[in-house]
N, C-alpha and C positions, 0 to 999 in steps of 0.2 A: 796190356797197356792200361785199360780201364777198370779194372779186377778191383781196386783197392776207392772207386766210387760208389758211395751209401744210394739206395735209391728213395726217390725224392719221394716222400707221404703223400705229398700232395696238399693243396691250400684246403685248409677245411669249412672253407663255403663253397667255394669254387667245386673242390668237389662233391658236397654235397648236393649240389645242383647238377651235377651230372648224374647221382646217383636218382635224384627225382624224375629225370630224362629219363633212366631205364624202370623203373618202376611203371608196371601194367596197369594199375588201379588206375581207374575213370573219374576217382571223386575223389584223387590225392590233390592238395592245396600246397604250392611251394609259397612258404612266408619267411625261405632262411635270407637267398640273396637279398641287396641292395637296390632295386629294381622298382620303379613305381610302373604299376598296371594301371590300365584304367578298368571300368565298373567291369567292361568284358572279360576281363584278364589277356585283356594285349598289352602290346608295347606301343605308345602312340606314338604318332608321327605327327607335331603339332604344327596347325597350318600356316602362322608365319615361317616356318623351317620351312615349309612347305615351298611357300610361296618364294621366299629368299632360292631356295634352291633353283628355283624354274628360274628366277630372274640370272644368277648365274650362267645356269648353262645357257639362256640365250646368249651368253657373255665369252663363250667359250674361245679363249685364246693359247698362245702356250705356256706351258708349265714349267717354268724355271723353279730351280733351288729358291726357298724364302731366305732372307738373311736369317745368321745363327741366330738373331735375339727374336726371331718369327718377322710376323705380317703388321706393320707399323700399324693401318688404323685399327686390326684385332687388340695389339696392345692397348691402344689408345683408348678404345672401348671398354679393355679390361682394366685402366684405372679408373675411369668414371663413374662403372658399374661397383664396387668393391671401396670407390675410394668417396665415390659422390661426385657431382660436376660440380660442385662450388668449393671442392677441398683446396685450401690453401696448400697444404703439402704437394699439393700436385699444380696448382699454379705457380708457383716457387720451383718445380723441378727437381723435389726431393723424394721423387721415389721413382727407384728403377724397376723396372718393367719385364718378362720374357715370356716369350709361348714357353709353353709347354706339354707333354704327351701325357694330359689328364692332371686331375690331382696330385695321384702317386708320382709321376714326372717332375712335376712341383716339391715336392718332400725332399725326392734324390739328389735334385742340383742345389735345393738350399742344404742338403745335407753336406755335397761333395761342398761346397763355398766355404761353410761352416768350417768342414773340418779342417780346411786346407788353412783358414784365418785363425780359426781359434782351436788350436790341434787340441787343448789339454781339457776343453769343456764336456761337460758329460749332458746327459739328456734327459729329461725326464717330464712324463705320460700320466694321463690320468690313470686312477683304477677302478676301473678297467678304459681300454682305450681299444679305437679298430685295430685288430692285429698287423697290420701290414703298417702302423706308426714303426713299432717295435722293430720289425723286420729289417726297414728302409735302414732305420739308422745305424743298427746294428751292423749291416751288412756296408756301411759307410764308415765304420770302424768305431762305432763311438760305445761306450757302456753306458744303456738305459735301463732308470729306475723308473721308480714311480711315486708317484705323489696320494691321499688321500682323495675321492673323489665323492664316489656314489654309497650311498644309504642301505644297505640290502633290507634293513627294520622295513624303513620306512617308503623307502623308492624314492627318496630325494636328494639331496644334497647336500657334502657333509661339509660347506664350506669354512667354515669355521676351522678345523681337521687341515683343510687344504690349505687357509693361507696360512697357517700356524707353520706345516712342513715348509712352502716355499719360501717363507720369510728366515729359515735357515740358511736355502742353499748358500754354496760360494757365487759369487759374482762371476758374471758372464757362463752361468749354467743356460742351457735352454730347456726354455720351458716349454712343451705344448701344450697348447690350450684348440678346443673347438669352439670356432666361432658362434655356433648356433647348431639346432637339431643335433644334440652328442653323439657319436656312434659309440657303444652300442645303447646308452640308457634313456636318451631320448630327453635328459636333466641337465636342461641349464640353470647360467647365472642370469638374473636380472641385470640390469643398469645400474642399480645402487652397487652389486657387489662386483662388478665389472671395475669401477671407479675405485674402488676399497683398492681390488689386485691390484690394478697398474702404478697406484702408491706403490704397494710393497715391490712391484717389479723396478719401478725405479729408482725405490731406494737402495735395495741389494744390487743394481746394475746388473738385471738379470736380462738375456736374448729372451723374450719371448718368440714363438712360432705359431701363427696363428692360421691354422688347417680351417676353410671354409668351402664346404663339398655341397652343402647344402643351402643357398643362399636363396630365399622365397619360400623354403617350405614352412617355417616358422613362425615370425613375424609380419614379414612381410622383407621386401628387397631392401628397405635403407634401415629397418630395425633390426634383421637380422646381421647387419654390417656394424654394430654401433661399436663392439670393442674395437675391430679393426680402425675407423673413424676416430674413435677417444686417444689410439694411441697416436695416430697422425694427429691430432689436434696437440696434443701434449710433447709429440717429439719425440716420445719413446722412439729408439731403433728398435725395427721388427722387422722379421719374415712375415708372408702371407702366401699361400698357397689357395687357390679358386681352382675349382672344376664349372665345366658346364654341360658335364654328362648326366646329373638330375634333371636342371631347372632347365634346359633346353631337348633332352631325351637323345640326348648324341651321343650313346657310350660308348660309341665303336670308330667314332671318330676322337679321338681322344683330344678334347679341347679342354686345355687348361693354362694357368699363367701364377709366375712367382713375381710378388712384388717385395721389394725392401725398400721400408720407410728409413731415410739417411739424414743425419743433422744439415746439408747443406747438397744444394745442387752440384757443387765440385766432388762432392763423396758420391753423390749416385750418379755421376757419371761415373767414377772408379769402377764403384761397385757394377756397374752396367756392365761392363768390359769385363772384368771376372766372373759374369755369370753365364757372358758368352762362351767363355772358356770353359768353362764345367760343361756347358750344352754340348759345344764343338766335342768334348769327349769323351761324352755319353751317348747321342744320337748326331751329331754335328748339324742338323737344321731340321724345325718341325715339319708337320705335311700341312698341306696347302686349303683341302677343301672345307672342313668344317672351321675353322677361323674365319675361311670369308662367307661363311655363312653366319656366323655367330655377329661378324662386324656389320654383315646388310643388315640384319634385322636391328642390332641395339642402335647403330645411325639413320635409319629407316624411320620417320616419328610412327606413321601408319602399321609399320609390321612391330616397331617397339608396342605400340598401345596392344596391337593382339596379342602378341606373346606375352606382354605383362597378366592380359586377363584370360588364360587359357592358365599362366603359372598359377595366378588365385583358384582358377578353379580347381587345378588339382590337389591344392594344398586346402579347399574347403573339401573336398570328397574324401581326405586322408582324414580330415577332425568328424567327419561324417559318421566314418567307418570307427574311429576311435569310440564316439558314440555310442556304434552300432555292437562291439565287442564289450562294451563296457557294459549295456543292458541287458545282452545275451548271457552275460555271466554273473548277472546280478543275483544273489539267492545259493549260489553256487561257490563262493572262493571269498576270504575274510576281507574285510574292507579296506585294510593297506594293501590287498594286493589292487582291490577293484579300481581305488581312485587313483592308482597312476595311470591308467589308460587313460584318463583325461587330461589328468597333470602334467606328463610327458609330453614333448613336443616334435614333432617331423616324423620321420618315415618309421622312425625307430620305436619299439617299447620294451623296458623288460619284465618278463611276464609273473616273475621270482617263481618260476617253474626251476626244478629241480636237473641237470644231466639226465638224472635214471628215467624221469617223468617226461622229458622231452624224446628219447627213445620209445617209450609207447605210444607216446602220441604221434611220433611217426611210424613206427612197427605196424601198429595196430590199427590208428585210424587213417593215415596218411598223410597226414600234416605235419608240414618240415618246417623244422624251428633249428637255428643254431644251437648247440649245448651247453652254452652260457643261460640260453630261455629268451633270447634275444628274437622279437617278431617283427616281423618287416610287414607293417600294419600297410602300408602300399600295397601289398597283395594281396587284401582284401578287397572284398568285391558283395554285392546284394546277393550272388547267389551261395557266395560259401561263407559269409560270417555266421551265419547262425549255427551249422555245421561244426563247423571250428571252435566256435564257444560252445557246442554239446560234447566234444571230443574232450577240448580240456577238462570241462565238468567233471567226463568222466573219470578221466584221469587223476583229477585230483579228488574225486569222492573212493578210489580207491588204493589215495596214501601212495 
């Protein structure tokens, strides 16, 4: 019956992160996944979650089905956080709202929405973009390209390049764009070229889709939102997709939420109602406990103030360590590759390590990099960045 099913390769973070699980070595450093560690290399558990949680379960009642659009004040939360509490789009009632099962959960039902509205629109991704963009939409039925992105010269960005290609597309293409912290090059847009793009997106009447996974690691929480905010100030129609498996360290609780910014409160309630419908027949209603952990704390003022500065502080120990990799390897590696560790922003860097050179550097010394050269600077820590930057050294002092 099943004879004539390919068998699955497997996600290639995913699993190389299983393959660093079986690796023996005592002084292997995993830097491929998506994962902020803290200086120990755990996984925190931060203590507004913390404390939010304890307050639940003293809360403990029973557990009914959430409605399909989720947990009303986890929504509610999640336009405030993403949209601003003084956003007119959102006091107006222009923008529809849904939980969702993470990020990627977010991607799938604005995909299935998408295509069900705009069958004949095609997609297209930065280059390079996370792989699981690609994947989602693909597997949503849609053909994805790509657009001009990242610099490999230089490590920055080729914007110019970029708005050149999207000011071709046809109209009602979807664009993605990352809100802040890129995966995988770590290179964003400013503010001024933020403001350029959304020109051009709405003068080709293009769907922008605005994937934001990492909100606080960058900027900060309302600068890291600002295209998301520019295009609700402007009316742009958008997708937005938020996670809160970074910035709150819930990745197993998959809390996430898709919002569509709509010309008029009568359109997102439409839109509201069709996005239930893609939910109902994807997962038919989200799970219950981390949404209302995400809503005590962001309507919490006392647990919002900790977890706001417990977020700062993990996103100053990531520029710490960026720092710290970037003086480690000083003397060692030409200087466009050195000043992007500083330049690049969030969890992400890329190293302009080679495929072959990332293989010994994990072969050899035990440090697992993506094969793009993509380092998940999060999992870095005081006891293995210097380690890490002797390893690359050496790797790249022998070609």
């Amino acid at each position: 019956m099943f004879e004539h099913i390919d068998a699955y390769p497997g996600d290639p973070i995913l699993s190389l992160n299983e393959n660093f699980a079986k690796d023996p070595r005592t002084n292997k450093v995993n830097l491929s996944i998506g994962i902020y560690y803290d200086d120990d290399g755990r996984l925190p558990v931060m203590q507004a979650v913390r404390e939010a949680e304890a307050q639940l379960l003293g809360e403990v009642g029973p557990k009914p089905y959430l409605p399909m659009a989720g947990l009303a004040t986890y929504r509610d939360a999640v336009q405030a956080l993403v949209f601003g509490d003084d956003s007119p789009a959102r006091a107006d009632g222009r923008i529809a709202t849904v939980q969702t099962l993470g990020g990627s959960g977010a991607l799938k039902v604005g995909a299935d929405f998408i295509k069900r509205y705009f069958p004949g629109a095609q997609v297209w991704v930065s280059d390079p973009t996370w792989d699981n963009h690609r994947f989602i939409f693909e597997r949503a039925g849609f053909t994805v390209n790509t657009y001009p992105y990242y610099d490999e010269a230089t490590g920055g960005l080729r914007f110019d390049a970029m708005v050149d290609a999207i000011d071709k597309l046809p109209a009602r293409s979807v664009v993605l764009l990352h809100a802040c912290c890129h995966n995988p090059t770590g290179v964003d847009l400013n503010d001024a070229q933020w403001v350029q793009l959304i020109d051009v997106l709405k003068k080709r009447e293009l769907l922008p889709f605005v994937d934001m996974a990492y909100q606080g690691f960058g900027s900060g929480l309302d600068a890291d939102a600002f295209v998301i905010r520019e295009l609700a100030r402007q009316g742009v129609p958008a997708f937005v997709a938020n996670s809160f498996s970074k910035n709150f360290s819930l990745y197993g609780e998959r809390c996430g939420g898709l919002s569509v910014i709509c010309e008029s409160a009568e359109a997102a309630d439409r839109v509201l109602g069709q996005l239930t419908s893609a939910v109902r027949s994807n997962y038919s209603n989200p799970p219950t406990h981390g949404a209302k952990i995400v809503a005590k704390v962001l309507s919490t003022p006392a647990l919002r103030k900790s977890w706001e500065a417990e977020l700062m502080a993990m996103c100053q120990r990531i520029t710490r360590m960026r720092g710290a990799i970037h003086d480690g390897l000083r003397g060692h590696v030409p200087e466009t590759m050195l000043s992007r560790y500083l330049e690049q922003r969030g969890m992400f860097t890329y190293t302009g390590l080679s495929a072959t050179q990332v293989d010994v550097l994990r072969d050899t010394y035990g440090v697992y990099l993506i094969r793009s050269g993509r380092m998940c600077v999060a999992g870095l820590n005081e006891k293995n960045v210097a380690v890490v930057a002797d390893s690359i050294a050496k790797v790249l002092s022998h070609g």
